[in-house]
N, C-alpha and C positions, 0 to 999 in steps of 0.2 A: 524581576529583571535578573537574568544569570549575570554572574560573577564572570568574569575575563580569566582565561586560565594559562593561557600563553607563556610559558618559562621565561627565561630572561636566554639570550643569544651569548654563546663565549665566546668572547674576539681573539682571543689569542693566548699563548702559555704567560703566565706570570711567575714571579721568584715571591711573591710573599703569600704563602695560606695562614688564612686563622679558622679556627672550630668555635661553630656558634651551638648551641645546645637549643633544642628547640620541643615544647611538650607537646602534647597532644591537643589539638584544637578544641576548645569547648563546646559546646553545643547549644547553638545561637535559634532564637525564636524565629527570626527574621533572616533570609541569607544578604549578607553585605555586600555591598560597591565594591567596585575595584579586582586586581587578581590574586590568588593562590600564595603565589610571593610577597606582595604588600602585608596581607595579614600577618604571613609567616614570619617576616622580618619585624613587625609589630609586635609580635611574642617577643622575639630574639631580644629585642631593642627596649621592650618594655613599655611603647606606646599606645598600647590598645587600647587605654582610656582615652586620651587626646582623638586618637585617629576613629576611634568608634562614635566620639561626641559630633567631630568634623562629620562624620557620614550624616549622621543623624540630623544633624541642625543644617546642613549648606550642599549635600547631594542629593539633587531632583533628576528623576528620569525624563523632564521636560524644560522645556523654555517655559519660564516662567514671566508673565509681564512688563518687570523691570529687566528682564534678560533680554527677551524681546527691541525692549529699546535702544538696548545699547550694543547690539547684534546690527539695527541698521541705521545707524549713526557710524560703524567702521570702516577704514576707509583700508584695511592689511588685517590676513588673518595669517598666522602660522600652519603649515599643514605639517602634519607628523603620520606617514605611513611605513607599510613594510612589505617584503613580498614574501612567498610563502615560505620561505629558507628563515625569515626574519632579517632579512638585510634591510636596516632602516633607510627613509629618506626623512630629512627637512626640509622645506621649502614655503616659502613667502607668494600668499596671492594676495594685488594690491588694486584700488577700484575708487570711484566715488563713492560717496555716504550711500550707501543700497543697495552697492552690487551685492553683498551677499542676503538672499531672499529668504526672508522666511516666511513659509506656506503654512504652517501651523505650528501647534506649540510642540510637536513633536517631529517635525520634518524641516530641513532647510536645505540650501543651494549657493551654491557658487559656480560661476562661468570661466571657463577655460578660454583664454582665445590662442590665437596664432602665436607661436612661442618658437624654442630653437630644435623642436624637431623629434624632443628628446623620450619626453615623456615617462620620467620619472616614476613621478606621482601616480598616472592614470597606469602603465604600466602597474607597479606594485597591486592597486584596484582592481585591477583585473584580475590577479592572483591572491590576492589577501583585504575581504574587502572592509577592512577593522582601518578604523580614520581618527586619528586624535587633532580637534581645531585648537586653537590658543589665539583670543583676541585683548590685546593690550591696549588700556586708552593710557595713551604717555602725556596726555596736555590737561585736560580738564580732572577728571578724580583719582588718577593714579591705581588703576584696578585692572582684573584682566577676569575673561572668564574662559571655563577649560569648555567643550564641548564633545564630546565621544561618542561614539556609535558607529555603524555598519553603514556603507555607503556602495553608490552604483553609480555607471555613468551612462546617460542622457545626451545624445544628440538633439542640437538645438531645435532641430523640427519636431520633434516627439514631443521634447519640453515643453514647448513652447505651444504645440496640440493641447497639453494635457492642462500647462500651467496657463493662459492667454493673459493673466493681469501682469507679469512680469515678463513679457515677451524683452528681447535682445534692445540695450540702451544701443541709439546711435549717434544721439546726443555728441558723446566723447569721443566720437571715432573710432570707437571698435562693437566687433557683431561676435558675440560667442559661438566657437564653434561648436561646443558641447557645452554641459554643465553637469556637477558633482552635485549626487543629491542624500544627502545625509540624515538616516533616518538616529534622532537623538537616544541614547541611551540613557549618558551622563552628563550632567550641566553642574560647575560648580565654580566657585570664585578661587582666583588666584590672589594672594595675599602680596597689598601693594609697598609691603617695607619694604623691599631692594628693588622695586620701578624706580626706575630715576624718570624726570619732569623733563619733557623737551616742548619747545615753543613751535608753533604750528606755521609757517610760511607758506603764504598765496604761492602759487607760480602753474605755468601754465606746462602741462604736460602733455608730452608726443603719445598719445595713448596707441596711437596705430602706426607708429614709426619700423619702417624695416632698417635704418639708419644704423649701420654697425656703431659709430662712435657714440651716438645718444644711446644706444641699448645696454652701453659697457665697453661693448669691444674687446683688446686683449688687456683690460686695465690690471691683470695680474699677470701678465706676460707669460701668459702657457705659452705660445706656441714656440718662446725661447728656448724653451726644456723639453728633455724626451717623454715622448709619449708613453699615456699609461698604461702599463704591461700588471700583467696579476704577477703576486709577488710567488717567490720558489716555495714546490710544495705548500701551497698556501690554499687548497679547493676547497671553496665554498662550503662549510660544511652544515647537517642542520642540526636542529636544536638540540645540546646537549645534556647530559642528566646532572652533571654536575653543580651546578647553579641551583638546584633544586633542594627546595625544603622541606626534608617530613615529617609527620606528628613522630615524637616520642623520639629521635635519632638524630646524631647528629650529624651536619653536612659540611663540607668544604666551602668557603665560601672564597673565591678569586678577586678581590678589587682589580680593576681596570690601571 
């Protein structure tokens, strides 16, 4: 499995630099999990033991059986993408116990439906097709699992050609009109001391409501404020060399 090499993105000028000193990488039997960066800040920081033990004991390039479980017992996954500039998104997809499928231990899915038009997410995928999942269970064991890998997008007819045991629920009121199919790289647990415990409430959800006030609505009163304009001399820029750590030299590092 390659290593993820993707720099870190520099959002803007800062007033504090500090110099990290960084040596020459050792020469590893096995190439490691994770990116470029990680490691390199692992030197800097002095974590390479902890962080090489974590690789070793808790990062599989697959769904493993108890992952598996608890993959379709979720009912919200986090999606974390970027587009090719590295402009990140977050975002929340949310479903009954099963909407997110898993096809084998190395492949899964999640269904897109009718949304606000925007496309975010699938945008970004189109241009950068690197996917980080994040599944939290907040009620019963307080755990979460990371899932990573390269992803594409599936129109529901193709899918559902290809896939026919998970064809479109209609059960809930809604028919996907795509779905994200996520070929796994990295699978690994999220460490549950700062999950906090929330209690689970029945209640019946509008799964296919166009209903502006049940969707949210203006619950943050945008449309009271002016619209968003890109800020002065502020273009989009891509990824910078600054942020970037080399064997043997030292580099600027910017906190946010």
């Amino acid at each position: 499995m390659a290593p993820r090499t993707r720099p870190l993105a520099q959002t803007g000028p800062t007033t504090v630099q500090r110099t990290v000193e960084v040596s020459s990488p050792s020469v590893e039997c096995d190439p490691l999990p994770g990116s470029a960066g990680e490691h390199a800040l692992q030197c800097a920081y002095g974590t390479e033991a902890r962080a090489h033990r974590f690789y070793a004991e808790q990062v599989r390039d697959r769904l493993l059986p108890t992952m598996v479980a608890f993959v379709q017992r979720m009912e919200m996954v986090f999606v974390a993408s970027a587009d090719a500039r590295g402009e990140c998104d977050a975002s929340l997809r949310a479903g009954p116990p099963g909407f997110i499928r898993v096809l084998d231990a190395r492949t899964l899915a999640y269904p897109e439906y009718r949304g606000n038009g925007v496309h975010a997410s699938l945008g970004n995928l189109s241009e950068n097709g690197h996917l980080g999942l994040l599944m939290v269970d907040f009620v019963q064991d307080l755990i979460g699992l990371h899932v990573n890998g390269t992803a594409r997008i599936a129109e529901a007819a193709e899918f559902e050609a290809v896939y026919p045991p998970v064809a479109a629920d209609e059960e809930h009121g809604r028919r996907a009109e795509r779905w994200v199919v996520v070929g796994v790289e990295e699978a690994y647990v999220h460490c549950r001391k700062h999950i906090p415990r929330m209690t689970r409430v029945h209640e019946k959800r509008e799964w296919g409501t166009d209903d502006p006030g049940r969707k949210g609505g203006d619950y943050f009163r945008a449309k009271e404020t002016p619209r968003w304009r890109p800020r002065p001399n502020a273009g989009r820029r891509r990824f910078p060399s600054t942020t970037h750590l080399g064997g043997g030299s030292a580099r600027l590092l910017r906190p946010r």
